[in-house]
Backbone as a ProteinNet text record, in pm:
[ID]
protein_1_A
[PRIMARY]
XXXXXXXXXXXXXXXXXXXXXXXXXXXXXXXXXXXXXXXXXXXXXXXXXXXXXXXXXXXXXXXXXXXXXXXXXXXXXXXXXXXXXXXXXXXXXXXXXXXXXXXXXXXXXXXXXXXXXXXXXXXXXXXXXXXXXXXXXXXXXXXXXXXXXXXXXXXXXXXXXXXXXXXXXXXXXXXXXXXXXXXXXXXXXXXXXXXXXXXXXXXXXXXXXXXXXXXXXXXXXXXXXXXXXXXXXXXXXXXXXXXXXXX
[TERTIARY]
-6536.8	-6447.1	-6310.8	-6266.4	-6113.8	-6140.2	-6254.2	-6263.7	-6215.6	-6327.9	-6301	-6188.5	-6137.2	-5943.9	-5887.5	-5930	-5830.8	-5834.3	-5959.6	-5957.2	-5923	-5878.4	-5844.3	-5695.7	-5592.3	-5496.9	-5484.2	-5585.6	-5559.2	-5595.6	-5691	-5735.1	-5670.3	-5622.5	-5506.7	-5385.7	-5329.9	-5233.2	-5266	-5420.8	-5436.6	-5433.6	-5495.9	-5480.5	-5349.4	-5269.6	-5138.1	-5077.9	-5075.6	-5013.1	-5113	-5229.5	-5248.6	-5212.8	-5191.2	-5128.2	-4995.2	-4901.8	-4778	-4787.8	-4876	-4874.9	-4914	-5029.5	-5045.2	-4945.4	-4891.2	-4773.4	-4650	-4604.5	-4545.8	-4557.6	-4686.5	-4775.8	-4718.4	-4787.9	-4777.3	-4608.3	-4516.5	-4387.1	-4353.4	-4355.7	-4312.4	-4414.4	-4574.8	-4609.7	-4557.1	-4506.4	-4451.2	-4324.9	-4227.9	-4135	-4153.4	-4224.5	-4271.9	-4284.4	-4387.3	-4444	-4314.5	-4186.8	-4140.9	-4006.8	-4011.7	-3880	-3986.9	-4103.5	-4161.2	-4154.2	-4177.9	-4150.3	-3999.4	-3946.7	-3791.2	-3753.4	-3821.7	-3784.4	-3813.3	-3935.8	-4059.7	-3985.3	-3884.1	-3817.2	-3706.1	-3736.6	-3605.8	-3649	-3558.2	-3603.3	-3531.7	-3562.9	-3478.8	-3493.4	-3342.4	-3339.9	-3269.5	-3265.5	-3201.7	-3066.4	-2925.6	-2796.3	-2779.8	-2728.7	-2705.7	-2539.7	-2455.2	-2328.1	-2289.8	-2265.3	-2196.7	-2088.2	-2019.5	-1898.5	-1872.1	-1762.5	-1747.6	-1643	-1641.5	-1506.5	-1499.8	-1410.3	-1339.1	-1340.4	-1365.3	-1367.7	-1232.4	-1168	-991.7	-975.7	-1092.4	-1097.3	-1215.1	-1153.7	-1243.6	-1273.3	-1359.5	-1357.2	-1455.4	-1416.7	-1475.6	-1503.5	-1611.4	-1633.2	-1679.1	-1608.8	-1647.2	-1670.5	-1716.9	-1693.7	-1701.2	-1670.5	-1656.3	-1747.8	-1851.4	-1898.3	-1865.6	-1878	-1908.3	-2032.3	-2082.1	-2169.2	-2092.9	-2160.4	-2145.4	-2226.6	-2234.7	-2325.6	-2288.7	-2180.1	-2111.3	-2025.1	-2050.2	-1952.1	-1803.5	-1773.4	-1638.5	-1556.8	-1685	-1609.8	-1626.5	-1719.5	-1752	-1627.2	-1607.9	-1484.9	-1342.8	-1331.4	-1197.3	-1217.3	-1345.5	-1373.7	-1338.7	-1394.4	-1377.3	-1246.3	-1150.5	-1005.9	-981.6	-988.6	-914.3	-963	-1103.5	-1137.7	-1119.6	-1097.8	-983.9	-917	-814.1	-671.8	-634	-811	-747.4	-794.3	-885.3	-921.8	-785.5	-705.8	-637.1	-507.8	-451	-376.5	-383.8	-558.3	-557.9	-577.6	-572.8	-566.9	-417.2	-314.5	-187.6	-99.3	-116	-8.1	-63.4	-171.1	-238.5	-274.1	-320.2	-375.7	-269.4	-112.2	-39	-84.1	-239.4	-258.5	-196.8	-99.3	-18.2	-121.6	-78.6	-178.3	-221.1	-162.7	-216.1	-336.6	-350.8	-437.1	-629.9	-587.7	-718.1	-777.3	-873.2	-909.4	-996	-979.9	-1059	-1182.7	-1321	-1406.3	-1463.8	-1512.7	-1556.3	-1664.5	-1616	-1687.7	-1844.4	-1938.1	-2065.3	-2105.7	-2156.2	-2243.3	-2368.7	-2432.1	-2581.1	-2626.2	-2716	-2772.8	-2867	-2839.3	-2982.9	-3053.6	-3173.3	-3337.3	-3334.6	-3369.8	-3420.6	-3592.7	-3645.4	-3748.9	-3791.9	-3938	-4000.7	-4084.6	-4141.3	-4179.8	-4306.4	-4397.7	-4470.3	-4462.9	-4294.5	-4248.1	-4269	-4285.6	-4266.6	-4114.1	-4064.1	-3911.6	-3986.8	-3859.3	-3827.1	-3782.4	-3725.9	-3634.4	-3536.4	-3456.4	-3346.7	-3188.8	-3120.5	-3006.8	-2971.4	-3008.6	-2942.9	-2819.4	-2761.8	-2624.5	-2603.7	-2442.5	-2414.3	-2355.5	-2376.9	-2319	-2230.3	-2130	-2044.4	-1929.6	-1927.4	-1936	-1783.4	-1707.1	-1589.1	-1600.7	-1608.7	-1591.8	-1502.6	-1429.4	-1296.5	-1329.1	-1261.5	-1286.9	-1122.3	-1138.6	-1045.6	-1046.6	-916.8	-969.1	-843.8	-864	-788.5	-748.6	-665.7	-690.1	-678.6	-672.7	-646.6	-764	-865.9	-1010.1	-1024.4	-968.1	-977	-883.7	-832.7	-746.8	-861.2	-938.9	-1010.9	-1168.5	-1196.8	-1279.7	-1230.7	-1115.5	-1081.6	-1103.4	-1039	-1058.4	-1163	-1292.7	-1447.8	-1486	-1432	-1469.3	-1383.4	-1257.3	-1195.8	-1222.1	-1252.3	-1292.4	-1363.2	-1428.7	-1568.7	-1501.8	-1378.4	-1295.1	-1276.5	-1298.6	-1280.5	-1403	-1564.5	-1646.4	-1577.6	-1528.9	-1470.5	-1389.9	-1356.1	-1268	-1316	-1491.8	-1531.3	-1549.2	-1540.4	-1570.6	-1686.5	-1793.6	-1880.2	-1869.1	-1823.9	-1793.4	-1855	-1913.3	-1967.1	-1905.2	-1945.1	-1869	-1952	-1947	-2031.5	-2002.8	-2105.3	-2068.8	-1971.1	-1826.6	-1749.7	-1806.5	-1786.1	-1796.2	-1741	-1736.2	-1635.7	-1640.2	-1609.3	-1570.1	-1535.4	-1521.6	-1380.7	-1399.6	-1279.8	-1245.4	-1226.5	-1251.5	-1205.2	-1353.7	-1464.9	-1576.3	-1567.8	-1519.2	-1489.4	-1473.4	-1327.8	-1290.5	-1374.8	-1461.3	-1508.3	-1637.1	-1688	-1788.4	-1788.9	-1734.6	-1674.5	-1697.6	-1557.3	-1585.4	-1697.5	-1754	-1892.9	-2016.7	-2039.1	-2138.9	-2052.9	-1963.8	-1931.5	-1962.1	-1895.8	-2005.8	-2158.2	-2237.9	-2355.5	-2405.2	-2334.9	-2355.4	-2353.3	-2202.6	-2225.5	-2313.4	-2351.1	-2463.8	-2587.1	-2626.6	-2779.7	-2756.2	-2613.6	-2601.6	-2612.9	-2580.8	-2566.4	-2707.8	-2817.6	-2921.6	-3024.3	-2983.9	-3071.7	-3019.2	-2885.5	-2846.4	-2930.6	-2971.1	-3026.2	-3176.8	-3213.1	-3363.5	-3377.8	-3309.6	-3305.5	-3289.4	-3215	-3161.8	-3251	-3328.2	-3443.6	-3562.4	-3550.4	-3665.6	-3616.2	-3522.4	-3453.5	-3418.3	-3371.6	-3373.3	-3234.1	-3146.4	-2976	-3018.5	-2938.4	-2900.4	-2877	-2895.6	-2858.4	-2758.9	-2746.9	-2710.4	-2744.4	-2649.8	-2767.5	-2853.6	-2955	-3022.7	-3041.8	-3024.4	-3059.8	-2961.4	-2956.9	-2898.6	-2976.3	-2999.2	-3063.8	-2991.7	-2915.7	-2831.3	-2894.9	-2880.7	-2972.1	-2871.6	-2896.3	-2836.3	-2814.7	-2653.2	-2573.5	-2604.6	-2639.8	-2589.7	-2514.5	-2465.7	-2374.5	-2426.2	-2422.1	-2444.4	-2407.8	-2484.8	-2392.6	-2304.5	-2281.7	-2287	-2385.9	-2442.9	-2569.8	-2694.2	-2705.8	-2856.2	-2871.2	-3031.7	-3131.7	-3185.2	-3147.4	-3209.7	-3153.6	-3273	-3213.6	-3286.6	-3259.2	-3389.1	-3364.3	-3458.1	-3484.4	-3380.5	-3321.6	-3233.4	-3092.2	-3031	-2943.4	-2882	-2794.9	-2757.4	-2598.9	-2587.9	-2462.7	-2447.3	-2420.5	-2399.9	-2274	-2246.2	-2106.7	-2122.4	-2181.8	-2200.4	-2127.3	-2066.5	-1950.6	-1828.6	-1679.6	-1620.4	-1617.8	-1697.6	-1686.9	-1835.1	-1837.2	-1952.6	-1987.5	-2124.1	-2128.5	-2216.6	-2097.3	-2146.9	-2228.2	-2344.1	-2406.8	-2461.6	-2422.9	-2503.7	-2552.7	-2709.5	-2819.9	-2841	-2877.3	-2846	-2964.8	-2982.3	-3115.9	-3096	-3090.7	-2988.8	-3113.5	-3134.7	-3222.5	-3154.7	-3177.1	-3086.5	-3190.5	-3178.6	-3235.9	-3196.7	-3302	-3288.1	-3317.7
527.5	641.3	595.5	452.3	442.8	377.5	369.5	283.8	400.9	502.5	603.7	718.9	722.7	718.9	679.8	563	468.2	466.5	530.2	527.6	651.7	807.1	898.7	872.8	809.8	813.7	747.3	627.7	545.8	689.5	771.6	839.2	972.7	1011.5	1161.8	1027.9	907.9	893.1	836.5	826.6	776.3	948	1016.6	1128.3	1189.1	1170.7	1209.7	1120.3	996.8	937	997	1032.1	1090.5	1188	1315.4	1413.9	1463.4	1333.4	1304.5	1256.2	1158.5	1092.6	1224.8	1313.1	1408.7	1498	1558.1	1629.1	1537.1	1429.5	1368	1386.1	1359.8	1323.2	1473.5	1596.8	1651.8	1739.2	1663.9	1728.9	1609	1563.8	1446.5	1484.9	1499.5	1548.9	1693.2	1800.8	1937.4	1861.1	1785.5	1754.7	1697	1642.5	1549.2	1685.1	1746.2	1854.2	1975.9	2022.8	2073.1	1995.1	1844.4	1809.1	1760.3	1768.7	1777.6	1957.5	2007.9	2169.9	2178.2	2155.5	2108.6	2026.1	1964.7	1909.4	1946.8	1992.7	2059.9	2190.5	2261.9	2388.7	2368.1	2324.3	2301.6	2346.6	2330	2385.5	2326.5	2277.8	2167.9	2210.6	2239.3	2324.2	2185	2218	2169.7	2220.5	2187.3	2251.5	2166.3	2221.9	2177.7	2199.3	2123.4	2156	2124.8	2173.2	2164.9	2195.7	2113.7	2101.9	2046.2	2146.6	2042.5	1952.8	1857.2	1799.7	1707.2	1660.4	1602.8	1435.9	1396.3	1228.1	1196.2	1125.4	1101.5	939.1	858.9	727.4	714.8	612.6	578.7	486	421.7	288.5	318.4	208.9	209.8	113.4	60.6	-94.6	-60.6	-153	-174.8	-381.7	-369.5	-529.3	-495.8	-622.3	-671.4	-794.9	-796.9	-931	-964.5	-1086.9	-1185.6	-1258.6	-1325	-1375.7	-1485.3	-1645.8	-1740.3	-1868.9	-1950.5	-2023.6	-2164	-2158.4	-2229.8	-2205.4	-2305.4	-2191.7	-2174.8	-2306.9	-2292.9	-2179.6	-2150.7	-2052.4	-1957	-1935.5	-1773.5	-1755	-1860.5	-1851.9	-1782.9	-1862.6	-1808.4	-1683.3	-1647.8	-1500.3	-1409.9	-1426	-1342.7	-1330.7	-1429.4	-1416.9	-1310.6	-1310	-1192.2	-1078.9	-1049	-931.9	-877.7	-1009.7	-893.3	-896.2	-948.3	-880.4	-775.4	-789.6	-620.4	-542.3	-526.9	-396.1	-384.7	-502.3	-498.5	-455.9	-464.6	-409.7	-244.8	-181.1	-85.7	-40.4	-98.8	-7.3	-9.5	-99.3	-91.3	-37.7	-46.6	-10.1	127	170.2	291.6	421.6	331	420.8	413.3	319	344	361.4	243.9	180.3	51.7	109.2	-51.5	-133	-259.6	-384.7	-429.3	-363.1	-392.2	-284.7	-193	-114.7	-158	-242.1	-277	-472	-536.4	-675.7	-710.9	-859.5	-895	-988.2	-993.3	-1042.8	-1162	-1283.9	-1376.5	-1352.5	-1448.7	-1475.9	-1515.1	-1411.2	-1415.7	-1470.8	-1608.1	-1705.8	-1664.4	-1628.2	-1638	-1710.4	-1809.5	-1912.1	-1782	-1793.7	-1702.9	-1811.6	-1788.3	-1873.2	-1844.4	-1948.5	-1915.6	-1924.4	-1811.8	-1763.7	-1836.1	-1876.6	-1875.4	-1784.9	-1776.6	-1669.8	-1602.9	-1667.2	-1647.5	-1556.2	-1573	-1497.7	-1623.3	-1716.1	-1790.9	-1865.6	-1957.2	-1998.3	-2137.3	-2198.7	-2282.6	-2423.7	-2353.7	-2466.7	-2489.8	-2383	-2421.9	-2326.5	-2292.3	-2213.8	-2182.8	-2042.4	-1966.6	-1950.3	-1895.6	-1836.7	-1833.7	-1817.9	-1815.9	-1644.9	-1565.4	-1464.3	-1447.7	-1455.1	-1470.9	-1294.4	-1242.9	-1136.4	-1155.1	-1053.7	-1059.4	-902.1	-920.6	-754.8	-696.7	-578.3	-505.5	-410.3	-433.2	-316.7	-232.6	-96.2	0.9	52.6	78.5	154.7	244.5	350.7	466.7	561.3	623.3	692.8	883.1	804.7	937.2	975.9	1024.6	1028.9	1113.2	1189.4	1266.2	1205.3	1079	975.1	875.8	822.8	768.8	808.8	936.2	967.2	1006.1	1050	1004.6	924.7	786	644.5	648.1	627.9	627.7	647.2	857.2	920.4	834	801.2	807.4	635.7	527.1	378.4	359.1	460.5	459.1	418.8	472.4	426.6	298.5	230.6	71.2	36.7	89.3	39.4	87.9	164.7	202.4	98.2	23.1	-88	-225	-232.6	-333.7	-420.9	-379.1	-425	-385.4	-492.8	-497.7	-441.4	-353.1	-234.9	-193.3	-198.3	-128.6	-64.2	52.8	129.1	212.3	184.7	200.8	281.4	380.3	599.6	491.9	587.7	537.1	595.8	549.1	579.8	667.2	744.4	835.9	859.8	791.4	795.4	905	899	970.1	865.9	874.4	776.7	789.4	921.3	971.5	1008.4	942.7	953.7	957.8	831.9	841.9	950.4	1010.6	1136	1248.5	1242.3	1379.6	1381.6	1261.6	1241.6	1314.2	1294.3	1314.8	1534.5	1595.7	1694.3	1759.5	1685.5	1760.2	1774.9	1661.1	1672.3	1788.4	1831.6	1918.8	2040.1	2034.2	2197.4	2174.5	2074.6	2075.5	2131.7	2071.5	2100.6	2226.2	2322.5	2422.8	2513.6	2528.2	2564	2535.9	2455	2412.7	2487.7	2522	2549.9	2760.2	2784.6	2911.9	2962.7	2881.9	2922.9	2950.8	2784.7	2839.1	2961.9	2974.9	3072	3278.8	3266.3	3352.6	3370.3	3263.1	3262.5	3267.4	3259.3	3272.4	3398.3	3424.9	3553	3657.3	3649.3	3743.6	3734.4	3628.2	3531.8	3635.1	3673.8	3701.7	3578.8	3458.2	3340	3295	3193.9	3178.7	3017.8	2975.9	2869	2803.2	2613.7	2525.8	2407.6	2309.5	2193.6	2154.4	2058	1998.9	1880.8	1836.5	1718.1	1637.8	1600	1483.4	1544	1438.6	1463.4	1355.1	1408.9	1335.2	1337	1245.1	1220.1	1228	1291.6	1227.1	1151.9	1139.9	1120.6	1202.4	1133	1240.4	1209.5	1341.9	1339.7	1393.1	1315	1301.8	1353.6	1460.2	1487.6	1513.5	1614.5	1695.9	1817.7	1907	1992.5	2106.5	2194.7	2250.9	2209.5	2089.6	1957.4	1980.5	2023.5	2010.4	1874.3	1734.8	1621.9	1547.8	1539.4	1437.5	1366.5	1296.2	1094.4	1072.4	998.3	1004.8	863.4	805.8	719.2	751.3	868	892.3	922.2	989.3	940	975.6	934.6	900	884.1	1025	997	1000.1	887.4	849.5	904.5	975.6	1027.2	1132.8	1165	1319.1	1350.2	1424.4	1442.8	1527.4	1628.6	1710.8	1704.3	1709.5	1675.2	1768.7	1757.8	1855.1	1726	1709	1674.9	1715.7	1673.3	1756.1	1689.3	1712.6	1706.6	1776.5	1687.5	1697.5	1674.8	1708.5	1667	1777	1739.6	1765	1761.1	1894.8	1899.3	1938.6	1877.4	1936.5	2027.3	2150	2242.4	2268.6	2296.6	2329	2460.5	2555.2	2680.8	2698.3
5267.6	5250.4	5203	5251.1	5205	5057.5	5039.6	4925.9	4792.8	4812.3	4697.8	4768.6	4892.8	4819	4766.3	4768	4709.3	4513.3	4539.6	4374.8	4317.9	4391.5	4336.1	4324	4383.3	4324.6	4205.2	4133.3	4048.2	3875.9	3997.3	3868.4	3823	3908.5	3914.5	3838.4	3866.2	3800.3	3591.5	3617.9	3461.4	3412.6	3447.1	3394.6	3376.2	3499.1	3417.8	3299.6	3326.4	3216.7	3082.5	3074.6	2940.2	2916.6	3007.2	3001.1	2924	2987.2	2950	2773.9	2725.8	2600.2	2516	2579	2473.6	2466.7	2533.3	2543.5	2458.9	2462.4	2342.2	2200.6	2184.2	2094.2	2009.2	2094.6	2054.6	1985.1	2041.1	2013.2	1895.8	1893.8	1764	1639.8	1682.6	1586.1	1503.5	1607.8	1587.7	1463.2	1525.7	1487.3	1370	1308.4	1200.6	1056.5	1158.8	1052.7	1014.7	1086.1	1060.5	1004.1	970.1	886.7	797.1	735.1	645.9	565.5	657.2	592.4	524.5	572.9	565.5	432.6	414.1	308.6	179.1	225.5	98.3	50.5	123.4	143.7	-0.2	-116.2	-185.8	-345.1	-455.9	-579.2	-693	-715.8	-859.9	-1000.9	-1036.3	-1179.9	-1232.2	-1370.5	-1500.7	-1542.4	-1554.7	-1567	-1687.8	-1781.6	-1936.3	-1951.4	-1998.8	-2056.5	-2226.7	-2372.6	-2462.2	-2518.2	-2571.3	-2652.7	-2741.6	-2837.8	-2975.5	-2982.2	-2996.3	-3026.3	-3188	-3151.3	-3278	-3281.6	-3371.8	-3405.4	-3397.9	-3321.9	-3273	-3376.5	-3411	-3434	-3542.2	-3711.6	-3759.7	-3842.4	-3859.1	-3946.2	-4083.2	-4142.7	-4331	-4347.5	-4382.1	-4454.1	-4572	-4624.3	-4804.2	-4832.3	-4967.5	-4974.4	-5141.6	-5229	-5319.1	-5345.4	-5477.7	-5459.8	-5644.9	-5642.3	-5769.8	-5786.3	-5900.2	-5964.6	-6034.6	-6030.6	-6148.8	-6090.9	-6165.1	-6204.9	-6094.8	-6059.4	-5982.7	-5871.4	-5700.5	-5613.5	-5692.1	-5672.6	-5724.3	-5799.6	-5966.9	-6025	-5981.3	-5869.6	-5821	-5727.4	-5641.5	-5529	-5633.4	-5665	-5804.5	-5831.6	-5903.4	-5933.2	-5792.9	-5724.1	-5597.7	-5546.9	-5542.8	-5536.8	-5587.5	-5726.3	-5829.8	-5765.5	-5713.6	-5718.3	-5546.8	-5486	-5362.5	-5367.9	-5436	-5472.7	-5516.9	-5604.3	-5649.6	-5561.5	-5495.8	-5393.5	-5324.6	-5274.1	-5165.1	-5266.5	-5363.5	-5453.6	-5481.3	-5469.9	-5481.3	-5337.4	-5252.5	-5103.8	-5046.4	-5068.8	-5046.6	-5137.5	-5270.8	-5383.4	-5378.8	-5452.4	-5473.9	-5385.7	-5259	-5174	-5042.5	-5035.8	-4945.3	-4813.4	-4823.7	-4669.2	-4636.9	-4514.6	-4437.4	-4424.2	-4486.6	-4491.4	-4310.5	-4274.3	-4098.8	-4069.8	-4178	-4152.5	-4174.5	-4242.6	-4295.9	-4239.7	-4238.6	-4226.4	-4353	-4373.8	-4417.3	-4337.7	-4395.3	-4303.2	-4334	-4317.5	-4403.3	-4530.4	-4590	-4744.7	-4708.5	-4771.1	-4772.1	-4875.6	-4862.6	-4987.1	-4974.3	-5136.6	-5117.9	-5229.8	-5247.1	-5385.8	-5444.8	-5543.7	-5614.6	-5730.8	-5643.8	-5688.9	-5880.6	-5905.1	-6040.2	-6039.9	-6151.7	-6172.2	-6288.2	-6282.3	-6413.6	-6437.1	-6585.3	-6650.3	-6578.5	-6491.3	-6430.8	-6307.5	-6258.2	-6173.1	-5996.8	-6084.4	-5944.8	-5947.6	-5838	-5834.2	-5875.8	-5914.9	-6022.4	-5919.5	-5792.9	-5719.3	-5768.6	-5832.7	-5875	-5852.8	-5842.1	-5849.2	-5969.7	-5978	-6126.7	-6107.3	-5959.3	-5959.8	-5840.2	-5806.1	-5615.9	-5661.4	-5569	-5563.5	-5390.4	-5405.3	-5323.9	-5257.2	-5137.5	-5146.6	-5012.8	-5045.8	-4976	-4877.5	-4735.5	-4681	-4634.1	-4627.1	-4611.2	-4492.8	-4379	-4299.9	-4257.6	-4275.6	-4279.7	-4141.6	-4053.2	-3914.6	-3924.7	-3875.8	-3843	-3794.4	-3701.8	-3622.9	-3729.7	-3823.7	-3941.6	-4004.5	-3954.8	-3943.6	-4096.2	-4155.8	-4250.2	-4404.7	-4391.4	-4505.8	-4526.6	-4407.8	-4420.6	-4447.8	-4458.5	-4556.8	-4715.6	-4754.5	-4842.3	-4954.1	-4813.9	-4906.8	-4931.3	-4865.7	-4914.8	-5007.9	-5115.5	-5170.9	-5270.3	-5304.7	-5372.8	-5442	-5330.4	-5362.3	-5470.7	-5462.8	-5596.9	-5736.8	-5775	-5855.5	-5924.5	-5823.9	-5848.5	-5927.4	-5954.6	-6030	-6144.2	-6182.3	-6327	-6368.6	-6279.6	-6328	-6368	-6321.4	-6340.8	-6245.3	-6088.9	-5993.4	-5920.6	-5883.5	-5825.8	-5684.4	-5652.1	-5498.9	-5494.3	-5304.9	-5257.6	-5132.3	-5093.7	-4996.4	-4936.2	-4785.6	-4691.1	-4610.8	-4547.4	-4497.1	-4360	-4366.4	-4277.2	-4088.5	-4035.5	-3914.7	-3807.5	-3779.4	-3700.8	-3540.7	-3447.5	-3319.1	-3213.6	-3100.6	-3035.7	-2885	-2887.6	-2774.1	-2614.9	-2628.7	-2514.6	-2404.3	-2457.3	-2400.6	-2221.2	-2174.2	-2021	-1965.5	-2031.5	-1990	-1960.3	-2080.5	-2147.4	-2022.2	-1988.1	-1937.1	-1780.9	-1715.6	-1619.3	-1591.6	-1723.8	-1713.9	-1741.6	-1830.1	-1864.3	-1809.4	-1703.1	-1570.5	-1458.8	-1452.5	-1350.4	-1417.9	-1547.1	-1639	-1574.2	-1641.1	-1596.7	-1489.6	-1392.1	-1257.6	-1174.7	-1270.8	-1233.7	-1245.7	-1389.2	-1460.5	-1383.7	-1333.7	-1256.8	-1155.5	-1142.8	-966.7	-988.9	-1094.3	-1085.8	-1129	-1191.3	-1256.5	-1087	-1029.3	-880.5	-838.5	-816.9	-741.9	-798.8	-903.6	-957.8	-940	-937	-922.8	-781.8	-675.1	-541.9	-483.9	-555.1	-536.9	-578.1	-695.7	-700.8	-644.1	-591.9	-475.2	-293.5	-282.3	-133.9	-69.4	-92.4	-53.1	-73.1	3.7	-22.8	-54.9	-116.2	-197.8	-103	-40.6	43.1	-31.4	11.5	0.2	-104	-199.7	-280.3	-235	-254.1	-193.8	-261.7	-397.2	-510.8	-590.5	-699	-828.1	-941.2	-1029.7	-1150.5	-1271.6	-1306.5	-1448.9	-1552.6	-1659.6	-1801.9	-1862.3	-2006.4	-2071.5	-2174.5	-2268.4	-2312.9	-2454.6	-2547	-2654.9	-2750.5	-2845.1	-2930.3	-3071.5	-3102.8	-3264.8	-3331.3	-3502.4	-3559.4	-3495.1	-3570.1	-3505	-3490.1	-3411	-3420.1	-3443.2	-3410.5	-3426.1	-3303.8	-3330.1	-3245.8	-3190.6	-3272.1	-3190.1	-3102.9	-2989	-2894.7	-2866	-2792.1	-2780.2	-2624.4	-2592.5	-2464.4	-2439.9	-2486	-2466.1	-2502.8	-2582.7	-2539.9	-2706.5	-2732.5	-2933.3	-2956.4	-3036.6	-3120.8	-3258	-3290.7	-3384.8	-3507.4	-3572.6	-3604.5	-3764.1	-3819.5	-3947.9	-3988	-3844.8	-3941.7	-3770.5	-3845.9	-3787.6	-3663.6	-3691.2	-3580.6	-3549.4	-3426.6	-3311.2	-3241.4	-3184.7	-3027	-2937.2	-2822.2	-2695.9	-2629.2	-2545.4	-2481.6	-2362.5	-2241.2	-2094.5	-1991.2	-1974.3	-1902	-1766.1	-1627.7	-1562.3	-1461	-1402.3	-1293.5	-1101.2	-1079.1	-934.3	-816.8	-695.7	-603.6	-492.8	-488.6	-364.6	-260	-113.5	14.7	-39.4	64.9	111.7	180
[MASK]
+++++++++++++++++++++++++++++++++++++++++++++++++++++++++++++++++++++++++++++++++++++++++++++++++++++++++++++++++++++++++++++++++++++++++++++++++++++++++++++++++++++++++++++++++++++++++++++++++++++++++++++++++++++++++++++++++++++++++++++++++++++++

């Protein structure tokens, strides 16, 4: 008889201790499943911001080349013929010589051919090529120059002139305001779709950056890496940006 007393307390206390674990069990599991509901409870829109702005900054490259049979006389030749570009970009075109660089002298040997159309192993000619780069914050002188450089083949110079580039500098800045457009925008589009839902707008819970692009103006393209494009003065900015809200 004392034996199996002795064993109902061992067994009223295993049973409670399971009692107790399922009753845990069961509130952590409750708890699990409702900050899973909780989380699942949210709705992630797309907020877009555009603007046009203006190219503030811009550069021009051009170059000059020669032809002769020898470096030497080609080097000489090429002298004359940036003097004169640079004669006609300071005298003519009344750009401050601080406005513009020169870039190193590009040597190239050119192969001689025989009649067969194979090379010979020999040097017909060095053509030797001088490059000019123009920068400006006068974005509209310096398309200009571009249009107007062409001039110089009339003179007998081997010029070439290359689509100038057009900038704006103020990207940091711009960057900044234009994710808070974004942002609002994502934020007012949930707020609408919630609202015809019967549902109030929460917290935000993520944020997803895209990337920004840079185009013409009224261009439809964009690239999944991001664009820029330096082909004309006036631009449209544009940012993307991907917001998660609770409700």
């Amino acid at each position: 008889m004392s034996e199996t007393t002795g064993r109902f307390p061992q067994l009223f206390g295993g049973l409670a201790l399971l009692s107790l674990a399922l009753v845990v069990s069961a509130w952590l599991g409750g708890r699990a499943l409702e900050r899973f509901r909780q989380a699942d409870n949210t709705i992630t829109v797309t907020g877009s911001a555009r603007k046009s702005i203006t190219a503030d900054f811009a550069t021009w490259r051009s170059q000059v080349s020669v032809e002769s049979e020898t470096q030497q006389e080609a080097y000489q030749l090429l002298r004359g013929a940036t003097e004169e570009v640079r004669t006609y970009l300071v005298e003519e075109q009344k750009l401050a010589p601080e406005a513009f660089t020169l870039g190193a002298i590009q040597t190239q040997a050119l192969p001689e051919y025989l009649p067969n159309g194979a090379q010979s192993g020999r040097t017909r000619a060095y053509r030797l090529s001088q490059g000019f780069e123009v920068r400006l914050v006068d974005v509209h002188r310096v398309a200009e120059l571009a249009q107007s450089s062409m001039e110089l083949l009339n003179r007998g110079l081997n010029f070439e002139s290359f689509a100038p580039e057009y900038l704006y500098t103020q990207l940091s800045d711009l960057r900044v305001e234009m994710l808070a457009a974004a942002t609002e925008d994502a934020r007012q589009r949930a707020e609408q779709i919630l609202k015809s839902a019967g549902s109030q707008l929460g917290p935000v819970r993520s944020v997803r950056t895209g990337v920004f692009q840079i185009t013409r103006p009224h261009s439809t393209e964009v690239s999944d890496y991001g664009m820029y494009d330096t082909s004309t003065i006036d631009k449209d900015i544009t940012a993307v940006l991907s917001l998660t809200f609770g409700m």
